[in-house]
TORTI-645077 format. One record per residue: residue number from 1; residue in one letter; chain; x, y, z of N, C-alpha, C in turn. Coordinates in nm, 3 decimals, m for minus. Atoms other than C-alpha are relative to their C-alpha. Example, Ala and Ser with C-alpha at 12.3 -4.5 7.8 and 13.67 -1.06 7.14 Angstrom:
% residues 2
{site 1,A,A,{0.089,m0.119,0.000},{1.230,m0.450,0.780},{0.090,0.120,0.000}};
{site 2,S,A,{m0.082,m0.119,m0.006},{1.367,m0.106,0.714},{m0.077,0.109,0.073}};
% end
This chain:
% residues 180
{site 1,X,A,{m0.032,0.070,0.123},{6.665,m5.284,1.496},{0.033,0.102,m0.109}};
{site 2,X,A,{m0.066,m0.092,0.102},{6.859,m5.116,1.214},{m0.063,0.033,m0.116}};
{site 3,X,A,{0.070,0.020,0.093},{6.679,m5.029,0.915},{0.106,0.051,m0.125}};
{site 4,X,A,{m0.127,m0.031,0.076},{6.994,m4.931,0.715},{0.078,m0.038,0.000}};
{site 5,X,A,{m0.124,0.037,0.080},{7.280,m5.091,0.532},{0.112,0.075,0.009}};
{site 6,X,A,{m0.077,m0.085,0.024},{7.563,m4.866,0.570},{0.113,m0.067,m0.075}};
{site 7,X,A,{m0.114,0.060,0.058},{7.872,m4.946,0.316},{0.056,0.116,m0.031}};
{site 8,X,A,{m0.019,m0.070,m0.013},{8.070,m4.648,0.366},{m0.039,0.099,0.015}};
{site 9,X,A,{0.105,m0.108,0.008},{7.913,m4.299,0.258},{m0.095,m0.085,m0.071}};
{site 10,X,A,{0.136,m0.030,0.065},{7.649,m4.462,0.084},{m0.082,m0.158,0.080}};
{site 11,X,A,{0.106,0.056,m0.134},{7.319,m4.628,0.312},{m0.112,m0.022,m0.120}};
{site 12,X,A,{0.097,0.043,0.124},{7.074,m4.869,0.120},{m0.132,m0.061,0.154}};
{site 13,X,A,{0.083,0.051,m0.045},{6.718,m4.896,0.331},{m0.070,m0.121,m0.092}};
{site 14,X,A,{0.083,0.066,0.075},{6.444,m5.101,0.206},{m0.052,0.064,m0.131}};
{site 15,X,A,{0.037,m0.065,0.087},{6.339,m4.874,m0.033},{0.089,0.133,m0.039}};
{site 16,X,A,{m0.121,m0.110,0.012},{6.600,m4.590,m0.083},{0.175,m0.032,m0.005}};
{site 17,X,A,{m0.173,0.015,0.026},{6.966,m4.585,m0.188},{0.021,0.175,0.010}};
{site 18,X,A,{m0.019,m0.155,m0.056},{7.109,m4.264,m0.003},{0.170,m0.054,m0.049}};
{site 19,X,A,{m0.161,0.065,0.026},{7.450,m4.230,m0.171},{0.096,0.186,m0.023}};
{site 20,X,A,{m0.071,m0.117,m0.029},{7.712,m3.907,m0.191},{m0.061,0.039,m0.123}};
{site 21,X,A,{0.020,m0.034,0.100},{7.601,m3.652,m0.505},{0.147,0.000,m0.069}};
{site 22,X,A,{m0.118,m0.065,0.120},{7.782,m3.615,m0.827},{m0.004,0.098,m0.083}};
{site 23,X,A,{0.003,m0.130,0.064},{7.793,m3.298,m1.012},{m0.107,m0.063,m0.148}};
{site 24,X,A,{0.052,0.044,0.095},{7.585,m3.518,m1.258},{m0.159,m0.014,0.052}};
{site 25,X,A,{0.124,0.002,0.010},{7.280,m3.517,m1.066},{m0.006,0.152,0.013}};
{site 26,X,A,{0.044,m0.128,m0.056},{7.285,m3.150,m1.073},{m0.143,0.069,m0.072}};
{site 27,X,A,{0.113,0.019,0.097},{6.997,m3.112,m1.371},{m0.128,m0.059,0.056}};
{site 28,X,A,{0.085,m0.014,m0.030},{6.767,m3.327,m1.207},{m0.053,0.052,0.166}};
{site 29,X,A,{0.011,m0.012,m0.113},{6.827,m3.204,m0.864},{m0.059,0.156,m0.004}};
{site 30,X,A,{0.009,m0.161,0.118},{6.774,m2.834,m1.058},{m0.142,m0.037,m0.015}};
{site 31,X,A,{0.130,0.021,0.049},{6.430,m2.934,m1.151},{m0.077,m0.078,0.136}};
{site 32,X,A,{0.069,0.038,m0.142},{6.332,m3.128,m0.793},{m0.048,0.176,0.049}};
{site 33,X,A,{m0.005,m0.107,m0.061},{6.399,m2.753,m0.627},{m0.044,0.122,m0.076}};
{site 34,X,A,{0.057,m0.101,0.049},{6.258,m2.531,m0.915},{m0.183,m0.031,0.022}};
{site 35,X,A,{0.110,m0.037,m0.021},{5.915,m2.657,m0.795},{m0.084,0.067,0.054}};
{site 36,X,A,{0.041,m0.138,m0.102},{5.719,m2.383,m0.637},{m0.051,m0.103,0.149}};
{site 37,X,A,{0.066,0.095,m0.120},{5.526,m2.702,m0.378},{0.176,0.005,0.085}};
{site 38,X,A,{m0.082,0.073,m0.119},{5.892,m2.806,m0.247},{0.103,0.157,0.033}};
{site 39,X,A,{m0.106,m0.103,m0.051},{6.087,m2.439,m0.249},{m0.059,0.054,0.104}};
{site 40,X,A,{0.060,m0.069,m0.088},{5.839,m2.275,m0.070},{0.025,m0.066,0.148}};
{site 41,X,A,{m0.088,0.027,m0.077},{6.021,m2.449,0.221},{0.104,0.000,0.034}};
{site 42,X,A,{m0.177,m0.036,0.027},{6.374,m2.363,0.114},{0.050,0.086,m0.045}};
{site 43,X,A,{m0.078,m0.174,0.047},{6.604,m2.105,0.056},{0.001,m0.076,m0.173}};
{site 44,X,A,{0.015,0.001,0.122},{6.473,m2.054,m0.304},{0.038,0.073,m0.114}};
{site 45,X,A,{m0.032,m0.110,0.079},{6.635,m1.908,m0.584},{m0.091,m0.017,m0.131}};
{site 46,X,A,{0.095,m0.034,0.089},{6.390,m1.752,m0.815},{0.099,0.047,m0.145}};
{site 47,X,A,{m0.086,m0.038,0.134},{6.584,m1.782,m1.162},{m0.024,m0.124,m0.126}};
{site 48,X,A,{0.018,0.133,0.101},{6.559,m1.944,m1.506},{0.052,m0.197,0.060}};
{site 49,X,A,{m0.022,0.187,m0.039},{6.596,m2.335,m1.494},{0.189,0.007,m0.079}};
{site 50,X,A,{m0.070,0.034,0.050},{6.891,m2.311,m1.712},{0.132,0.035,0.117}};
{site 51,X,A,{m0.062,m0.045,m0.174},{7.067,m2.060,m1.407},{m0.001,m0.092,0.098}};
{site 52,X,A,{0.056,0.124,m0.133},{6.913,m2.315,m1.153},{0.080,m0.104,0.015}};
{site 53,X,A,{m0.132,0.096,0.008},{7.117,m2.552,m1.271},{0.172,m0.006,m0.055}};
{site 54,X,A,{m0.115,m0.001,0.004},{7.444,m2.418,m1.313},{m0.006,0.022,0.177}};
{site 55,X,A,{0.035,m0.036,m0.136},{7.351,m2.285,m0.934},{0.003,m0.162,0.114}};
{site 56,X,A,{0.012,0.088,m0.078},{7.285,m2.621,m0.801},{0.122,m0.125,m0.038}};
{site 57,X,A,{m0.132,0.043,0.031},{7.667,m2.763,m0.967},{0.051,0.056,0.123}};
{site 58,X,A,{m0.121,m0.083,m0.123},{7.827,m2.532,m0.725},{m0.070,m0.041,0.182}};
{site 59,X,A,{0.071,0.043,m0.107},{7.566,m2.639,m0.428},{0.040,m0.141,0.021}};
{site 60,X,A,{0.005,0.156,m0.038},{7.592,m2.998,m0.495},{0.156,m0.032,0.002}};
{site 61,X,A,{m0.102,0.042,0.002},{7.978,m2.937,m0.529},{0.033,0.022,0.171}};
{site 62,X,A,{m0.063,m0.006,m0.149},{7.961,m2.805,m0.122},{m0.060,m0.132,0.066}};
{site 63,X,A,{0.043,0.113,m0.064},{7.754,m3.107,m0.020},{0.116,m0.131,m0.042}};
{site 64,X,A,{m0.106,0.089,0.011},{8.029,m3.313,m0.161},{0.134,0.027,0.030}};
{site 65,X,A,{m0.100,m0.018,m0.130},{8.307,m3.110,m0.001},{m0.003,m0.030,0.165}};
{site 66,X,A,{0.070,m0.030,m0.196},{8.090,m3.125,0.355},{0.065,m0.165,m0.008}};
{site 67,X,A,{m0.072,0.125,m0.013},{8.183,m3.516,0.311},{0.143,m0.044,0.041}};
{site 68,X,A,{m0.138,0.015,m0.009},{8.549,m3.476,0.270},{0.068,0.080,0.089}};
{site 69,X,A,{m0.035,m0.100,m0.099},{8.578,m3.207,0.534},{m0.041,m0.069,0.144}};
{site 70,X,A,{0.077,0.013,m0.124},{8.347,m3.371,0.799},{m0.009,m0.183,0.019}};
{site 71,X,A,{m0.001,0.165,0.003},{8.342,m3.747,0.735},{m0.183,m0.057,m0.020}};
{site 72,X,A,{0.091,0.059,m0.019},{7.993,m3.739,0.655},{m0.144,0.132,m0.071}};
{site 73,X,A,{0.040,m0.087,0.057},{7.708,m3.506,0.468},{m0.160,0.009,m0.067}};
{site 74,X,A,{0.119,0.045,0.118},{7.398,m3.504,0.211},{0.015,m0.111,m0.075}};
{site 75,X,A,{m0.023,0.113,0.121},{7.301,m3.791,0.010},{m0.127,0.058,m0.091}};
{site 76,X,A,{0.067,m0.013,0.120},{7.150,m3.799,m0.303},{m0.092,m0.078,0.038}};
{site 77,X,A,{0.103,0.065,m0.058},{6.816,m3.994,m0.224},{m0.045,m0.048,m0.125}};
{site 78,X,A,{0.073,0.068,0.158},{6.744,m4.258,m0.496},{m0.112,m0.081,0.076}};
{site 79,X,A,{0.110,0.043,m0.021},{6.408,m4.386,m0.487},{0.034,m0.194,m0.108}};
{site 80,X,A,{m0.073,0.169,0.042},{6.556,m4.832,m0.558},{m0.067,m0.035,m0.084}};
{site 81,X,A,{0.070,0.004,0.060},{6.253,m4.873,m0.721},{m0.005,0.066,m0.160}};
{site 82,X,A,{0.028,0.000,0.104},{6.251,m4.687,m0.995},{0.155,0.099,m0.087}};
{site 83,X,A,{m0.148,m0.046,0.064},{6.633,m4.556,m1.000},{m0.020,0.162,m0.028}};
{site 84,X,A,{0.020,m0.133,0.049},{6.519,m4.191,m0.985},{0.035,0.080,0.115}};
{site 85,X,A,{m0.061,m0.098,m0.134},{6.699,m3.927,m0.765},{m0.181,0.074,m0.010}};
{site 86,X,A,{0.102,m0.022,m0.085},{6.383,m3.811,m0.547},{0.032,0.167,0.129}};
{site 87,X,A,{m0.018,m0.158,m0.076},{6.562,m3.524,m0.358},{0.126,m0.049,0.124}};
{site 88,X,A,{m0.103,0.053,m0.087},{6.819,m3.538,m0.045},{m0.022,m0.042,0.121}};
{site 89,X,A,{0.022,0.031,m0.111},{6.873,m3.645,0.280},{0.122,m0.032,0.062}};
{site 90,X,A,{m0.184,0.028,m0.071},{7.170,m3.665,0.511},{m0.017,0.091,0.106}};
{site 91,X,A,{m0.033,m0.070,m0.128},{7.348,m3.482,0.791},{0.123,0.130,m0.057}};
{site 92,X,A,{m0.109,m0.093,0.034},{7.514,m3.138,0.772},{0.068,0.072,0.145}};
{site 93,X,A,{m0.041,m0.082,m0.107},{7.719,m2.924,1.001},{m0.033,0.122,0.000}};
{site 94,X,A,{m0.031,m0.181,m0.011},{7.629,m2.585,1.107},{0.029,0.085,0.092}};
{site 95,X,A,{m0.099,m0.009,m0.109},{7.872,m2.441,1.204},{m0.057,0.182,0.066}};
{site 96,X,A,{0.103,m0.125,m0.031},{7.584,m2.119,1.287},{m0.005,m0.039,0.172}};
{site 97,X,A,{0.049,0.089,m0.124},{7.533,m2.385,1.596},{0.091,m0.078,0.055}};
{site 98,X,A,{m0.142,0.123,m0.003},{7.846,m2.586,1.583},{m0.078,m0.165,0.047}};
{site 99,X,A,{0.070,0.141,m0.033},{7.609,m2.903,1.599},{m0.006,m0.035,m0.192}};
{site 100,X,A,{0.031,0.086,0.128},{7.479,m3.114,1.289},{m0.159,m0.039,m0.009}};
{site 101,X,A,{0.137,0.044,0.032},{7.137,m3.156,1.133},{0.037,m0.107,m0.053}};
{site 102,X,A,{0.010,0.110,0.067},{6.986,m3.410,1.021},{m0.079,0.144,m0.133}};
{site 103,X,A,{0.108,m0.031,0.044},{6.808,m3.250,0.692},{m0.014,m0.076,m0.096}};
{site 104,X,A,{0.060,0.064,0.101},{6.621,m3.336,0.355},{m0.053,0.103,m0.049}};
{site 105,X,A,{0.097,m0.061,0.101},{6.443,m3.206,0.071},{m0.043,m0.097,m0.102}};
{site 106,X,A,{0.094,0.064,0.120},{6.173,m3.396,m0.154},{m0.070,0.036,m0.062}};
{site 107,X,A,{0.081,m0.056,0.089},{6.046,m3.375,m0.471},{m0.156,m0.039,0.057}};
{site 108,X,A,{0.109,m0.014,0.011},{5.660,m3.329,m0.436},{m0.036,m0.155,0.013}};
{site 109,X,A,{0.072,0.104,0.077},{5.586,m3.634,m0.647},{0.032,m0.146,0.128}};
{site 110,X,A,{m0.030,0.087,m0.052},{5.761,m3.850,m0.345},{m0.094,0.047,0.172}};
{site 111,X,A,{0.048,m0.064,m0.129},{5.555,m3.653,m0.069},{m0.081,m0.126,0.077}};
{site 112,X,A,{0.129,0.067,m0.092},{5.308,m3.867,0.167},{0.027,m0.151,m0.062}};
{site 113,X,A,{m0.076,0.132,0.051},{5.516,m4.197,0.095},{0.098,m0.092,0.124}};
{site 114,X,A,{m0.086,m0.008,m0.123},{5.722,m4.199,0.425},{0.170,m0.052,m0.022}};
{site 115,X,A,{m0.130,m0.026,m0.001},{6.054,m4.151,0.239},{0.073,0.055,0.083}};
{site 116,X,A,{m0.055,m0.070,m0.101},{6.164,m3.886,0.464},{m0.001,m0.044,0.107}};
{site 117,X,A,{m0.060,0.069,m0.055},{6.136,m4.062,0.739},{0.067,m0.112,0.031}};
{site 118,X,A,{m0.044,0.160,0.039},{6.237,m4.395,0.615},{0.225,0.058,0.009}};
{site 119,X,A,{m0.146,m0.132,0.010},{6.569,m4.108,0.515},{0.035,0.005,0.152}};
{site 120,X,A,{m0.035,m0.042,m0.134},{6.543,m3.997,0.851},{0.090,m0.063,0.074}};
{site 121,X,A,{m0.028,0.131,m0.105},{6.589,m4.286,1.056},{0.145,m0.057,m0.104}};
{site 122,X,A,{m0.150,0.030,0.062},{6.892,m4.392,0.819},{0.101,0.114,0.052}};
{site 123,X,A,{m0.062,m0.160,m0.044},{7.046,m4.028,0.855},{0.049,m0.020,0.151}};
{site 124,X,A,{m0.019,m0.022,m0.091},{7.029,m4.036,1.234},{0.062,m0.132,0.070}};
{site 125,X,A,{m0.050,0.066,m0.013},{7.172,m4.382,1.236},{0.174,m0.009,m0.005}};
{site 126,X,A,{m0.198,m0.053,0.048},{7.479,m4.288,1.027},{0.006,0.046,0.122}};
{site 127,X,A,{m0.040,m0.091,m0.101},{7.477,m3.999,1.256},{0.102,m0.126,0.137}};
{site 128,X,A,{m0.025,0.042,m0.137},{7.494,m4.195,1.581},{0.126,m0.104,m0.039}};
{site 129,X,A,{m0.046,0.117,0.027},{7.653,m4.504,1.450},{0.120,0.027,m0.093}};
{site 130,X,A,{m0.132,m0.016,0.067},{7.934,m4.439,1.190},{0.078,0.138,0.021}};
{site 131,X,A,{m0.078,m0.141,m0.044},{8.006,m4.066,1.272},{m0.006,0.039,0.137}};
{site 132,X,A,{m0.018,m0.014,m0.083},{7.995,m4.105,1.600},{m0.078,0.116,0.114}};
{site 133,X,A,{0.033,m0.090,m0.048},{7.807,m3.818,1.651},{m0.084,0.009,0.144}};
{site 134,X,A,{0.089,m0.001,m0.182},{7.643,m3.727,2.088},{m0.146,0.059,m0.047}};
{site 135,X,A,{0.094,m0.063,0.006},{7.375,m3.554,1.915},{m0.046,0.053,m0.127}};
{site 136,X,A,{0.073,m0.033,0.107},{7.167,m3.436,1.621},{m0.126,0.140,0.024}};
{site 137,X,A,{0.078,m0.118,m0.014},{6.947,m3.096,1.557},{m0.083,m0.038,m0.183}};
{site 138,X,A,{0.020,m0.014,0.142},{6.677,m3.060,1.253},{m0.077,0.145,0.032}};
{site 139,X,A,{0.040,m0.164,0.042},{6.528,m2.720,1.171},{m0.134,m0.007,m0.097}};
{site 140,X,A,{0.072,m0.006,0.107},{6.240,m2.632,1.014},{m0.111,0.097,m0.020}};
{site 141,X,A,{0.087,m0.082,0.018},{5.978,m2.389,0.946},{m0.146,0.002,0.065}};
{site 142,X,A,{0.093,0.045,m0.096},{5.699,m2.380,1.208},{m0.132,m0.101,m0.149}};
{site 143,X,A,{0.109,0.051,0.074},{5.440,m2.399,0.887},{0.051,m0.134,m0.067}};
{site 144,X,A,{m0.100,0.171,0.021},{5.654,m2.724,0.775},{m0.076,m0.095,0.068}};
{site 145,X,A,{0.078,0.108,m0.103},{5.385,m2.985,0.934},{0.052,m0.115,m0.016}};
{site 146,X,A,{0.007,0.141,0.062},{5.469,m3.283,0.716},{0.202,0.001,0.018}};
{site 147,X,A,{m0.118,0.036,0.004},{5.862,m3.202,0.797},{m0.015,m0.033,0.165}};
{site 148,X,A,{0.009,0.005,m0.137},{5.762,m3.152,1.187},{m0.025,m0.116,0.050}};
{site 149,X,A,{0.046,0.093,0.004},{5.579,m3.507,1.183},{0.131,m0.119,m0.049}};
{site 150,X,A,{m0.149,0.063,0.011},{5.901,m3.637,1.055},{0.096,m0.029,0.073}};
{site 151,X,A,{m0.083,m0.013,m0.103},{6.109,m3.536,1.305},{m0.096,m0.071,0.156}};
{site 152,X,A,{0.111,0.079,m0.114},{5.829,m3.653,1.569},{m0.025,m0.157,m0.039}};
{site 153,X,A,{m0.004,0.113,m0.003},{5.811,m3.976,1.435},{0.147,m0.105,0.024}};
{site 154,X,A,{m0.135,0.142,m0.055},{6.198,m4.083,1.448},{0.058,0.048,0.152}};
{site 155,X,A,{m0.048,m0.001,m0.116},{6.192,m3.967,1.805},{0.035,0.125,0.072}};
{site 156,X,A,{m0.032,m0.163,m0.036},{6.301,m3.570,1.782},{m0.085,0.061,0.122}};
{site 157,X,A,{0.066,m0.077,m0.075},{6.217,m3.369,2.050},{m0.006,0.132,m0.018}};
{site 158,X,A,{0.045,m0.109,0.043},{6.078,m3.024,1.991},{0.098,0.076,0.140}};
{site 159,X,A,{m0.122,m0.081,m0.083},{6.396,m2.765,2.162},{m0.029,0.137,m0.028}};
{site 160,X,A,{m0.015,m0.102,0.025},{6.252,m2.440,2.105},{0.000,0.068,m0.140}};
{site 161,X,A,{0.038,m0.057,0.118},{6.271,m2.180,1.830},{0.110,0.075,0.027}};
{site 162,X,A,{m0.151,m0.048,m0.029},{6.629,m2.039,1.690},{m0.034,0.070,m0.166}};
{site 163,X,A,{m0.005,m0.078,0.093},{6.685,m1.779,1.444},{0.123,m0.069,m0.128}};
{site 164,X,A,{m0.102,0.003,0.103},{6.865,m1.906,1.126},{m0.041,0.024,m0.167}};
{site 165,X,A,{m0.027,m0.055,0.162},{6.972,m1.782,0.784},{m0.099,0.122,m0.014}};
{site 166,X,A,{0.112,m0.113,m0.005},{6.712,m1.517,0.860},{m0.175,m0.012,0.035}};
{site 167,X,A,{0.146,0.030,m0.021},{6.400,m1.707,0.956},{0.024,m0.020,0.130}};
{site 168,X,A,{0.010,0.078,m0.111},{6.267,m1.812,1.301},{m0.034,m0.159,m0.047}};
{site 169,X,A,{m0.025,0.178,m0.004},{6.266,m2.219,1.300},{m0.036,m0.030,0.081}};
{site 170,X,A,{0.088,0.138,m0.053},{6.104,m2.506,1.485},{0.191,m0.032,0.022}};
{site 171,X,A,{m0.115,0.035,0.011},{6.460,m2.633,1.651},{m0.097,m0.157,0.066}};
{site 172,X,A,{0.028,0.138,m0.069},{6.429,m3.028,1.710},{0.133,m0.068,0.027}};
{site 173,X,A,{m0.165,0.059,m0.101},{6.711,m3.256,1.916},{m0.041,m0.131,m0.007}};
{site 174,X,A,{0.036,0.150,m0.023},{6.778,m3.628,1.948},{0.156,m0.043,0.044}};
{site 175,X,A,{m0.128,0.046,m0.054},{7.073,m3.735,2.140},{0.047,m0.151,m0.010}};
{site 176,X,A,{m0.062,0.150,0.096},{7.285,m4.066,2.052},{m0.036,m0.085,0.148}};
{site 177,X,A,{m0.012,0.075,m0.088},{7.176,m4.324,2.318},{0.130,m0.075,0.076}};
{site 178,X,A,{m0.108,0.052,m0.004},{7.508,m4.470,2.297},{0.123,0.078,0.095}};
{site 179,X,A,{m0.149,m0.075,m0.043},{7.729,m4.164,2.421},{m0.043,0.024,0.122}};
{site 180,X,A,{m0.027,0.006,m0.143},{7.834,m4.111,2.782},{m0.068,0.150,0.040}};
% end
């Protein structure tokens, strides 16, 4: 059973509106990722807030090229409820792997809520279902528990450990039931 709406790029669960970014959430998406709780999982740049967010214009302008290049990308992750971007969630390509994650990043304040996988399970739907995609990869940082539990709950299977962007990683897999 589907738990996502899809109406082009943008996917409305029960509680989340996952929709493409606009160079307009770049401010509070700038202030999600300057928290020390949610960087310390992400490639973090240690710089004023005011930097941070000219930094995350030019970031949130490749997640909205990855769309128009790939048919498919990051969403902005609104929390329906209270109309407040909450952090991301979507599918990227890397082309490190020539496959496609699923990933995410959440603010703190949305932690232990089961956004991310509520995200998830949308994400890997698109995936399978509108982009057609045979297969899906997520990545993550062995000490990452509460991202690992994520990926273990919409089904991921744990594939080993792969060197990227300069870390070792937790690699996880989930193949499209659908493809031959």
């Amino acid at each position: 059973m589907s738990t996502a709406v899809a109406d082009g790029r943008v996917v409305e669960t029960a509680r989340l509106l996952l929709r493409p970014f606009t160079l307009d959430d770049a401010d509070a998406y700038a202030a999600i990722r300057a928290k020390p709780a949610v960087a310390r999982f992400i490639t973090a740049w240690d710089e004023p807030i005011a930097r941070l967010r000219v930094r995350m214009r030019d970031y949130l302008g490749e997640f909205i090229a990855h769309w128009d290049t790939h048919g498919y990308g990051p969403w902005a992750m609104v929390e329906k409820s209270s109309g407040t971007l909450i952090g991301h969630h979507g599918l990227r390509f890397l082309p490190e792997f020539a496959e496609t994650e699923i990933l995410y990043t959440l603010d703190d304040t949305a932690w232990g809520k089961g956004y991310a996988t509520e995200g998830a399970v949308a994400a890997r739907e698109f995936a399978f279902d509108a982009a057609g995609l045979g297969h899906v990869v997520a990545l993550t940082r062995p000490e990452n528990h509460g991202s690992r539990r994520v990926m273990e709950r919409i089904g991921m299977q744990r594939a080993g450990t792969v060197r990227f962007r300069g870390a070792d990683v937790l690699r996880y897999e989930s193949r499209n039931p659908k493809a031959g």
